[in-house]
N, C-alpha and C positions, 0 to 999 in steps of 0.2 A: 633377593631381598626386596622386600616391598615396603616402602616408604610414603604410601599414597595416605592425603591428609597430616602427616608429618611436616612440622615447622621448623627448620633447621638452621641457625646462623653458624657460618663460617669464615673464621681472622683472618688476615694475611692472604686473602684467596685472589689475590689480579692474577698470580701466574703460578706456574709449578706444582708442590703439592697442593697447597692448598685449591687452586682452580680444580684440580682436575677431582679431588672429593666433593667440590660445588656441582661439578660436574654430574656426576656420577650419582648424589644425592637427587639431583632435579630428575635426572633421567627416568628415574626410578622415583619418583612420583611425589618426591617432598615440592614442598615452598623452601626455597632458600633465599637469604639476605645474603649476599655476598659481600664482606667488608675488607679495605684496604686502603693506604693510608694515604694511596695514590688517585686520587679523581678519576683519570684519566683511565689507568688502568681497571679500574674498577667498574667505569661505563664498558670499555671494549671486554671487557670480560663476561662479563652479561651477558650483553649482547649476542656473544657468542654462542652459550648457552641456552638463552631462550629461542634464535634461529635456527636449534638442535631441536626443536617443539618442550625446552624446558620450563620451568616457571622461576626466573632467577631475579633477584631485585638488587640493584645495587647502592651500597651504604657507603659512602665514603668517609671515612675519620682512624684516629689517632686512639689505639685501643690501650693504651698506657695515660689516656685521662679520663679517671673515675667519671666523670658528667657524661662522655659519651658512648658509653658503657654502658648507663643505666637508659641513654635515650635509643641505644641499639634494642634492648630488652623490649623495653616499651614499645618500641615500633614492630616487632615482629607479632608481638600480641593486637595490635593495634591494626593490620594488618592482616592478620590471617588466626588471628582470636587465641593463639597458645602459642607456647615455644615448649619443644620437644627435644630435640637435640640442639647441645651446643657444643663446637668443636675449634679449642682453643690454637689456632694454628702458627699466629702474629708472632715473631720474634725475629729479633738481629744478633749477625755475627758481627764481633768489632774485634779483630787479632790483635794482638799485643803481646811482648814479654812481657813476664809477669812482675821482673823485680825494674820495671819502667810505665807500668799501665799506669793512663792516669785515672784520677779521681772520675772525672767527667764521661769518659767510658765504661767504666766501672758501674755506675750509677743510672748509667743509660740502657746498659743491658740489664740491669735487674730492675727496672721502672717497665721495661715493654716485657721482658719474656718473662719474669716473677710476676709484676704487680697488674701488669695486664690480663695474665691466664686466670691469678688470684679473684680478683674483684669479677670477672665476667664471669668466674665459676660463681663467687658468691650471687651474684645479682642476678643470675639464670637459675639458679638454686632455688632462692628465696621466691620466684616467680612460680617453680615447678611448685614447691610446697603450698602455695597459693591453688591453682589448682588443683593439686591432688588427683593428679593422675599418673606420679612420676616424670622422668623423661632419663635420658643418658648424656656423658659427659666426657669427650674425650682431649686430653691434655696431652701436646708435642713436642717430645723427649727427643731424645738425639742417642748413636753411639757415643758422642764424646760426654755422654753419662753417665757412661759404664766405663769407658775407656780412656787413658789419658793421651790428649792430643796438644804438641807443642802451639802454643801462642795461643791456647782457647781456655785459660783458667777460669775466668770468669763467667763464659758460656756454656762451660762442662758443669758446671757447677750450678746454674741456674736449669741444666737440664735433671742434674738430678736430684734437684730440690723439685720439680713437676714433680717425677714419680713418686717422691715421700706425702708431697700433698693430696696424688691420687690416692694414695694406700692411704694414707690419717682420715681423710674425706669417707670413709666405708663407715665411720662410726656414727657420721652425723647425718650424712645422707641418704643410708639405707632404710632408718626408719621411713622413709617420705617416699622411696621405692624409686628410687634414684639411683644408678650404676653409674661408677668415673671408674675411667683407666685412662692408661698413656699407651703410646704406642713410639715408638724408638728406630726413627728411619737412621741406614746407613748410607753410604754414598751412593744420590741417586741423580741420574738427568736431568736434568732441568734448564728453563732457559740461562742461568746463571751457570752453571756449569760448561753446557754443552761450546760455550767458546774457549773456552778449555781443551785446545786441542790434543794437551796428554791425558787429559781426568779418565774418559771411557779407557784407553789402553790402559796404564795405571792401575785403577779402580780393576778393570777387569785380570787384572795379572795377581793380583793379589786376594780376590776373593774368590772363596773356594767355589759358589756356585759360577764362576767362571767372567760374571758382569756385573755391573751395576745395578741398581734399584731401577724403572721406570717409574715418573707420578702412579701408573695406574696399580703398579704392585704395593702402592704406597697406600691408595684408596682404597682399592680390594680390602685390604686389612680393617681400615680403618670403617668401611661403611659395616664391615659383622661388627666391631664391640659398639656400634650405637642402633646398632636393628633391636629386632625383638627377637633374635635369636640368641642374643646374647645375654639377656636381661640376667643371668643370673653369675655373669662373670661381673665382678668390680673388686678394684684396689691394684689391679694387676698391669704388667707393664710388658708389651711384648716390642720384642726386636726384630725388626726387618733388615737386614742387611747380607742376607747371600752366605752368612755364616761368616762373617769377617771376625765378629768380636769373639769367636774360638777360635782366633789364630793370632787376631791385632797384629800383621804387619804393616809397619809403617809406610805410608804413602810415597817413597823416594824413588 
């Protein structure tokens, strides 16, 4: 897949999945912003990236406030003159029971992973239709979307509110030649994980292709529904996860 002259912002990307589709996007010849809510993380990640001979710029902010949202837009046009893809990736887990979650949680997760994927859809939308040359959109689902997982109601929920928005979003953004989908990782590696000294065994015993997700089977995926070989998949929501959610054993 070739990416070359493609302008690509992506959320949440200092580490994990999202770095390694930053990754994997420059590689292959896009302009990427890489954004994260972390400073710090977000220079060394770069960094890393453009000493691969990539082209990666680093955005640091808070993609759950509308104003920086619209100044990530801006700057990637400003920048490298369009925005082509954008790949909604920024979200937090906050566990809780449910009949004790409080308000503040509650509101916290549907502010970053609702109204942050929401508005940077909208505001990269509203840019692409300005040009008029399309671009594609992709929005980050989760298993516990499909599946129910104890002390994640409120994040199960905002995952499968993504995929209802990528599917409704076909009506309004295909006239402008715009494709969204989501894409629904399962239990995959990552720095957050991997000190997790039962997750890989765990994870691996219970899933039928026998392991885990890696970041880069997470990005494989994700870099086809925003190529040009995809252009004519949208609304659609695909699962990565080794075949877990045709089986859903619980993680014990």
């Amino acid at each position: 897949m070739n990416f070359k002259n493609k302008t690509a912002i992506v959320t949440g990307a200092g580490q994990g999945i999202g770095f390694e589709i930053c990754r994997q996007l420059s590689l292959n010849g896009a302009h990427v912003l890489l954004n994260d809510i972390d400073e710090n993380l977000a220079d060394a990640a770069s960094r890393k990236i453009t000493n691969e001979s990539g082209n990666c710029m680093a955005v640091a902010g808070d993609v759950s406030d509308i104003s920086f949202i619209d100044r990530l837009v801006d700057l990637a046009v400003e920048k490298f003159s369009s925005i082509d893809i954008v790949i909604a990736n920024a979200g937090i887990t906050l566990f809780g029971d449910f009949l004790s979650y409080p308000p503040t949680s509650f509101y916290k997760v549907m502010q970053v992973n609702l109204g942050g994927s929401f508005f940077l859809t909208q505001a990269a939308a509203n840019k692409m239709k300005e040009q008029k040359n399309g671009g594609s959109i992709l929005l980050m689902s989760s298993v516990t979307g499909h599946q129910a997982h104890k002390n994640l109601a409120a994040y199960g929920m905002t995952k499968a509110a993504l995929e209802m928005l990528a599917k409704n979003l076909v009506i309004e953004l295909s006239p402008h030649h715009i494709n969204i989908n989501a894409i629904a990782p399962g239990a995959t590696l990552t720095e957050r994980t991997v000190d997790d000294k039962d997750y890989e065994r765990t994870w691996s015993r219970i899933t039928p292709m026998g392991r885990p997700a890696t970041t880069m089977d997470i990005a494989h995926a994700a870099l086809f529904l925003v190529s040009d070989e995809a252009k004519h998949i949208t609304g659609q929501s695909l699962l990565i996860d080794g075949g877990w959610t045709a089986v859903s054993p619980e993680p014990f």
